[in-house]
C-alpha positions as a printed Julia matrix, in Angstrom:
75×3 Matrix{Float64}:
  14.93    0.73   -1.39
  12.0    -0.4    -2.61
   8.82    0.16   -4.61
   5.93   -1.98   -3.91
   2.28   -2.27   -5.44
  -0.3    -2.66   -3.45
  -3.62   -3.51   -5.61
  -7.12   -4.26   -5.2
  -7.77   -1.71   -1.77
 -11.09   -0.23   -1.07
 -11.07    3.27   -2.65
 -11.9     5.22    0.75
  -8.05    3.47    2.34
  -6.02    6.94    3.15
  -2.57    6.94    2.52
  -2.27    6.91    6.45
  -3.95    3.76    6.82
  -1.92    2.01    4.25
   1.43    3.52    5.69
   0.13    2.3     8.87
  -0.03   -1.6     7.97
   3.41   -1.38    6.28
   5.1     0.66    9.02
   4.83   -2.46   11.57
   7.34   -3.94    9.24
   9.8    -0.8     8.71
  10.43    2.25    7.58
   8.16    3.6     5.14
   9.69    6.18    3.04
   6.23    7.1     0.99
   2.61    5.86    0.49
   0.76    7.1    -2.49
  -2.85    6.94   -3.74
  -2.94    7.15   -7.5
  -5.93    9.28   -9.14
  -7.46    9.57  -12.26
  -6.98   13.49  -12.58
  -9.97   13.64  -15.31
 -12.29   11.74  -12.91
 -11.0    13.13   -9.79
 -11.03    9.65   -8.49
  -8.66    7.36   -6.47
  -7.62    4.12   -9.13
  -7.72    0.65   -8.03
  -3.84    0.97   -6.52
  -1.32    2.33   -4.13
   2.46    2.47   -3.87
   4.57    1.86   -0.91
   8.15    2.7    -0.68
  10.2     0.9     1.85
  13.92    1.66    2.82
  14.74   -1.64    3.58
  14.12   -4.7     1.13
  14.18   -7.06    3.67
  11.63   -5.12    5.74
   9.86   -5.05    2.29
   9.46   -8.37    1.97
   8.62   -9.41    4.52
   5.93   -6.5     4.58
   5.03   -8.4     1.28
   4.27  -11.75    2.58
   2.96  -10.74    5.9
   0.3    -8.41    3.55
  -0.66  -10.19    0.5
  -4.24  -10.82    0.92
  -4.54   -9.0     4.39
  -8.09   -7.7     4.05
  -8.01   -3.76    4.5
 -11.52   -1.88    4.78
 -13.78   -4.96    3.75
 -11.36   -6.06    0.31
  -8.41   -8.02    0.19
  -4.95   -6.36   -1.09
  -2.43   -7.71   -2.98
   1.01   -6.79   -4.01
């Protein structure tokens, strides 16, 4: 399993969307959007968690800079 990063995504990309990307490269076990609870506001990142490393990193380099909703993501 594992836990990826995924940085620097416009703040209206849904979970769905960004499960979406990473599912054409496996199974996708979670996607979270992390909020600032105070603000009631989405932060700057998301998490993906991915059954399969392989699948993950390849999911990795496939994505890093893929442009999602007008910005650029990296992990």
């Amino acid at each position: 399993m594992k836990n990826i990063f995924v940085g620097n995504l416009d703040f209206n990309a849904s979970e769905e969307a960004v499960r979406g990307l990473f599912e054409q490269y496996g199974q996708v076990n979670s996607a979270r959007i992390m909020t600032d609870r105070e603000r009631a506001a989405h932060v700057d990142s998301r998490f993906v968690e991915m059954e399969n490393e392989a699948e993950a990193d390849r999911a990795i380099q496939a994505l890093n800079g893929y442009t999602l909703d007008g910005r650029a993501q990296c992990q």
